[in-house]
N, C-alpha and C positions, 0 to 999 in steps of 0.2 A: 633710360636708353642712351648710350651711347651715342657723341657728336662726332662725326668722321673730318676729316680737314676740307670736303664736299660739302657737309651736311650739318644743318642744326635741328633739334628738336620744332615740332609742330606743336599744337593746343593740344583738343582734346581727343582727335582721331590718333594718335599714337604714330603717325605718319613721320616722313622724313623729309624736311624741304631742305632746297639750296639756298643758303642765305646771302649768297655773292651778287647780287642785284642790283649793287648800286649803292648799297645800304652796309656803312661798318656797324661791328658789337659797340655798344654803348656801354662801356665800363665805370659808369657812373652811378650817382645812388637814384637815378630816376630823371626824368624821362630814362626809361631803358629800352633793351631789344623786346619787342613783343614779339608772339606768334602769328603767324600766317589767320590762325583762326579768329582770334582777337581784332585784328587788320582788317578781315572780310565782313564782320559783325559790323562795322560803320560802314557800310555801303547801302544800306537800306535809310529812307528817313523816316521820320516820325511825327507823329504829331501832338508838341507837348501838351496838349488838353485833352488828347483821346484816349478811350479807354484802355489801350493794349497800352499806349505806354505808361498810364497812370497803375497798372499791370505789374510792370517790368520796374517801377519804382518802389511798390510792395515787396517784389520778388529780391532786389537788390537790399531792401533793408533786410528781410528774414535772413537772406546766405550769411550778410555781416554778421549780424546776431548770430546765430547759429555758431559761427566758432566761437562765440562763449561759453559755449558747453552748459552745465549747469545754472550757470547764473544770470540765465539768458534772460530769465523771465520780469528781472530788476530794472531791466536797462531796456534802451531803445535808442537808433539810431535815425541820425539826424545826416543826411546830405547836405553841402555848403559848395556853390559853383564859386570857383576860382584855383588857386594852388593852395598848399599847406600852409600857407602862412593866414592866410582867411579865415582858415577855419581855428588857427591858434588865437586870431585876435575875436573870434566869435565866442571860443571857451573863455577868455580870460572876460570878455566883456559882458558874457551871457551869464556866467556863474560868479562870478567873485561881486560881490556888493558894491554899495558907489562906496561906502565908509567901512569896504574890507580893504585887507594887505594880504599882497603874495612874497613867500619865498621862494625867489627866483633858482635853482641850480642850476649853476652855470659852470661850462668848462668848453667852452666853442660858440660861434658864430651863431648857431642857435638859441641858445641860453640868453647870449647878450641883445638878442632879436627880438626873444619873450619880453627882455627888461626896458628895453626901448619902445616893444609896444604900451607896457605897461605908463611910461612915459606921456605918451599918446592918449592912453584914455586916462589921463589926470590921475589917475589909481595910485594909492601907495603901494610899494613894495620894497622888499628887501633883499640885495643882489647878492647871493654866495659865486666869484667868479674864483676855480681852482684852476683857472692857465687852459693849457692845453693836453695836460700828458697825466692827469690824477684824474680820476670821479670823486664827487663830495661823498661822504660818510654820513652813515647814520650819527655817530656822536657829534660829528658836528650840526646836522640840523637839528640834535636835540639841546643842542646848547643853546644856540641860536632862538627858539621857538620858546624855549626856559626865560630866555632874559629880556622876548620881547610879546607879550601877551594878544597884541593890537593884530599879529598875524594871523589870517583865518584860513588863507592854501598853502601850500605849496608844490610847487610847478616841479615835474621831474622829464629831464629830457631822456627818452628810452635809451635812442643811441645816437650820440652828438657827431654827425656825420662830416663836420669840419677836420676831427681828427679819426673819425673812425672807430671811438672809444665806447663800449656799452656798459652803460651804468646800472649801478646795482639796485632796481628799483624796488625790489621787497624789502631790503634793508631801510630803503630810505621812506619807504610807505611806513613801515612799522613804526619808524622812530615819527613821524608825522602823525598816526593816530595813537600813539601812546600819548600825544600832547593835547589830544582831542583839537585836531585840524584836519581839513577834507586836501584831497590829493587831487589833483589835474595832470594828465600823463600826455607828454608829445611823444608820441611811436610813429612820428610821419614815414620815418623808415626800417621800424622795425615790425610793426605791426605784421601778422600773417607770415613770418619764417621765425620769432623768436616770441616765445611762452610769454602769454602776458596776462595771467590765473586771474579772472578779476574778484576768485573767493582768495585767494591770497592778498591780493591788492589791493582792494575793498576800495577802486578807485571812484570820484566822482565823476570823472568825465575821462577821456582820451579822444586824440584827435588822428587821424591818419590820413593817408592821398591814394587815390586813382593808380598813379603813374608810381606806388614804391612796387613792395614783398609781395603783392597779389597779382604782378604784372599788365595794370591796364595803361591807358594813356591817359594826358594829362586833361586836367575842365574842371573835377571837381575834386574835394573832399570830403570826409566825413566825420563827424561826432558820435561818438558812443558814449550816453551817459545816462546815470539814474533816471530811471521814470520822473520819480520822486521830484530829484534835482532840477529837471527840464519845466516840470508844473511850476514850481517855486522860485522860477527865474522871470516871471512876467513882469514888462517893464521895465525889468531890468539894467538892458542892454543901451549901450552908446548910439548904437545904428541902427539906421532901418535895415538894411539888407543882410548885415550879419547879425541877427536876433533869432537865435535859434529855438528859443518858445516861439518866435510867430512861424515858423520854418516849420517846424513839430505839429504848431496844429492845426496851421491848414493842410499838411500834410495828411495827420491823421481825420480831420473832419471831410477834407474832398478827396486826398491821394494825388494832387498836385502839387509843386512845386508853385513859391507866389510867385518869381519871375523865370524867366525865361531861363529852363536847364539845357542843359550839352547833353541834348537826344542821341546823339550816336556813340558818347564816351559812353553813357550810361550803357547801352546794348552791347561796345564793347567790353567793359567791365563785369557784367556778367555772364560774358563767354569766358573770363580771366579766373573768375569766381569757379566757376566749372572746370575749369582746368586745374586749381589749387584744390580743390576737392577730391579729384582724379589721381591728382598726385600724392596726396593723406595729410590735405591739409597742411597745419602749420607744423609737423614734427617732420613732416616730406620736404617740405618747401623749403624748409633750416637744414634738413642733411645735406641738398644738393650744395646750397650754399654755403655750409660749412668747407665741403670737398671741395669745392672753388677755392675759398681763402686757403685753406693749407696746400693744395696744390701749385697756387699761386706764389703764395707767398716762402714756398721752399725751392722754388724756380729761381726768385728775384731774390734770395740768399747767396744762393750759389752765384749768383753772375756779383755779390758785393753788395750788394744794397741793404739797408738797414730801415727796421718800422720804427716810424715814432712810437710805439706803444708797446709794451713789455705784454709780453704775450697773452697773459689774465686778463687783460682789457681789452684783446683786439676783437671786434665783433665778425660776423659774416656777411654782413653789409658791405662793408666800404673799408681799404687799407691805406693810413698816411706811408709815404716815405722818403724819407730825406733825398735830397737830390745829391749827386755825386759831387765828390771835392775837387776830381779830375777838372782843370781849367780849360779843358776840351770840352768836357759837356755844355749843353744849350739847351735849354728845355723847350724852347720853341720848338728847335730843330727837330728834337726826342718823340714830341708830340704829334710834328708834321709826318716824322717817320713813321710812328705807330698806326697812323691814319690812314696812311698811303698803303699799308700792311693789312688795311679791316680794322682800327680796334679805334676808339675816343677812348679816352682816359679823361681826368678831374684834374686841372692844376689845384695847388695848397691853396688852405684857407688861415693860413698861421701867418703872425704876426713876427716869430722870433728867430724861426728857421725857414730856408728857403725848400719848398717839399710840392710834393705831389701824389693826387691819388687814381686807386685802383679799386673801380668798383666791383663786387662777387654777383652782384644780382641780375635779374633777366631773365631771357630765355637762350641759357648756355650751360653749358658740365664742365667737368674737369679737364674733356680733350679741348675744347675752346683756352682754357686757362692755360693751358700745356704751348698753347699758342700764341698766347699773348707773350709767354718769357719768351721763347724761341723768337718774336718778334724785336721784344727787347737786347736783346742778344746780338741781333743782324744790327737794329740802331745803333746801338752801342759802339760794333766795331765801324760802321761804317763812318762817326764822328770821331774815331781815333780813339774811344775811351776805353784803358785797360784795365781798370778795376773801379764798379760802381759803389766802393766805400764812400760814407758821407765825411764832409769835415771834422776833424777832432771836435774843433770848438762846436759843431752842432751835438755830438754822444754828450760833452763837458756841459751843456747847458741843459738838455734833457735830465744828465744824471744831477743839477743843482736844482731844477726844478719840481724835481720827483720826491728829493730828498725830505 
C-alpha cells in the first residue's frame, strides 16, 4: 500500500493512519517506526506467571520458528530480556566452551563488540577486522581456520550496521564447515527482511531483536539454535541470567520465563509477527525495504552524496554516507533540520571518515523515502550547501582501503 505525504501504513488491518502526531520516521536500524497496531497491543498487562501469557510465549517461539521453513524441526528458540547485545553475549557464552576459540569477523562496530565481549568472558578468540568498506571471504577464513586448529566457531556478522555492509554469510559458513567448525550468526538486523536458509547455513545458533526486520519494540531478544546444541550447553555458561540452557528449559518444562519478561513487548511482538506474515514474510518484508534503499539512495545521488559502500555490498537495512565536503555543511544542524521535517536519521559509526546514516527499515514505502530526499534537499539549501559531494580525500581513502 502506498504512503501518501498524510499517511503511513497501519499493522495488520490493511488501514491507513496519520503518522504526524508528535512522532518523526525513525530511519535508523532499530528502535524503528512501529505500527498503530503493534503500539495498541501494549496497552493491556499481563501476568508473567499466568497461563494466557505463558500462552503467548509458546505462540511467539512457534511464529520464529516457523520462518525456518523446513528446518524448523532442528532448532528452537530461545527469548533473552535485554537488547541485542545480551543475547550476543548469551550465544558466545552459552555455546562456545570455556577451552573453545572464536573467529571473530569483523568489519564495524559490531564485529569489534563480539571480540570485546569475547574479552569479557576470558574466551579465546581470533579477530579477522576488514576496516569498514570490504566483508571478509571465505578464503580467508579458510586460511585462517587451516593455520590455527584450537578454533571451534566462528562468529559471522549478517549485516554490520555501523557501515550498512551485508555479508556474504553462505560463503563464509561453507568455508567454516569445510574445516569442520560450528557457525554462530549475528542477524540482529537482518533477520526477517533478508534470507537466512538455515539448510544452506547449517547454523548453530543466531541471535536477533524485538525492535529490527519484524518491526516490534525494544525489551528483548532472541536465540535460534540447535536443539541439539541448547541440551549440550549445560553449565556451560558465564552467567546466571544469560544462560540460555537454563532459559530453554525452564521454558520448556513450565512455559515461563525464570525472571521477570517485558509482558507488553512480548504481546506487541506478536501483533508484529502477524503483520510480517501478512505481508509474505521474509521475501515481503525484503522487497519493501529493498524499494526503500534504492529509492533512497538514488534521491541522495542526485542531490551529490556518495555511499560508503560500492553497491554489491550495500544492504536494505541501513545506508552509510559520507558527509558533504561543502564547509557550509554541519551535521548537527542537517540532522536538527531533518527532524524538525518528521525524519531521525543515524550519525557514523566510522573511525576514518566523517559520515552518516540512513535507515530503510520500519513501517514506511518508498513515498516516505521519496520524502526524506526532498527533506534533505530543503536542509541542504537552507545551510547554503550547493553540492552534497564528499571530500576527495574521503573517495581517496575508501578507494585505498578497498583496494
Amino acid at each position: 500500500m502506498p504512503v501518501t505525504e498524510e499517511t503511513a501504513m497501519n499493522g495488520n488491518s490493511g488501514k491507513i493512519e496519520d503518522p504526524r502526531l508528535g512522532e518523526p520516521f525513525l530511519l535508523t536500524p532499530g528502535p524503528l517506526t512501529t505500527s498503530y497496531a503493534v503500539k495498541q497491543a501494549m496497552l493491556k498487562d499481563w501476568g508473567s506467571w499466568d497461563g494466557d501469557f505463558r500462552a503467548m510465549t509458546r505462540k511467539m517461539r512457534d511464529m520464529l520458528l516457523d520462518l525456518l521453513g523446513e528446518e524448523r524441526s532442528a532448532y528452537d528458540c530461545v527469548p533473552i530480556q535485554g537488547s541485542g547485545s545480551y543475547c550476543v553475549e548469551a550465544m558466545l557464552g552459552s555455546f562456545v566452551p570455556r577451552d573453545g576459540k572464536v573467529l571473530v569477523l569483523a568489519n564495524g562496530a559490531y564485529g569489534l563488540r563480539a571480540a570485546q565481549t569475547m574479552d569479557y568472558l576470558g574466551r579465546a578468540h581470533h579477530l579477522l577486522d576488514k576496516g569498514d568498506y570490504l566483508p571478509p571471504r571465505g578464503e580467508e577464513v579458510s586460511a585462517i581456520l587451516a593455520a590455527d586448529p584450537a578454533i571451534t566457531h566462528v562468529l559471522i556478522i549478517h549485516c554490520e550496521t555501523s557501515s550498512g555492509i551485508l555479508n556474504p554469510v553462505e560463503e563464509l559458513a561453507d568455508a567454516a564447515h569445510a574445516a569442520g567448525r560450528k557457525v554462530l550468526i549475528d542477524s540482529m538486523s537482518a533477520f526477517g527482511a533478508v534470507e537466512l536458509d538455515a539448510a544452506k547455513v547449517n547454523y548453530t545458533a543466531m541471535v536477533s531483536s524485538a525492535n529490527k526486520c519484524i518491526e516490534g519494540v525494544p525489551g528483548f531478544g532472541f536465540v535460534i539454535a540447535k536443539t541439539e546444541e541448547l541440551e549440550a550447553a549445560k553449565g556451560n555458561c558465564h552467567s546466571l541470567s544469560l544462560d540460555l540452557h537454563a532459559q530453554w528449559a525452564t521454558m520448556e518444562k513450565t512455559g515461563q520465563w525464570r525472571f521477570t519478561p517485558p509482558t507488553h513487548v512480548v504481546a506487541a511482538f506478536i501483533e508484529a509477527l502477524e503483520t510480517h506474515k501478512a505481508e509474505g514474510g521474509v521475501a515481503g518484508r525484503g522487497a519493501r525495504y529493498e524499494k526503500n534503499r534504492d529509492v533512497m539512495i538514488s534521491g541522495m545521488r542526485a542531490l551529490g552524496f556518495e555511499t560508503l559502500l560500492a553497491d554489491r555490498w550495500l544492504s536494505p537495512i541501513i545506508v552509510t554516507f559520507f558527509c558533504p565536503a561543502d564547509p557550509k555543511f554541519d551535521f548537527s544542524a542537517f540532522y536538527e533540520g531533518l527532524k524538525s521535517r518528521g525524519f531521525i536519521i543515524y550519525p557514523g559509526k566510522l573511525t576514518v571518515v566523517d559520515s552518516f546514516r540512513i535507515g530503510c527499515i520500519g513501517r514506511m514505502d518508498e513515498t516516505i523515502m521519496t520524502r526524506v530526499v526532498e527533506a534533505a534537499r530543503e536542509v541542504l539549501a537552507e545551510m547554503g550547501v550547493t553540492s552534497a559531494a564528499p571530500p576527495r580525500a574521503a573517495l581517496e581513502e575508501r578507494k585505498k582501503l578497498a583496494a
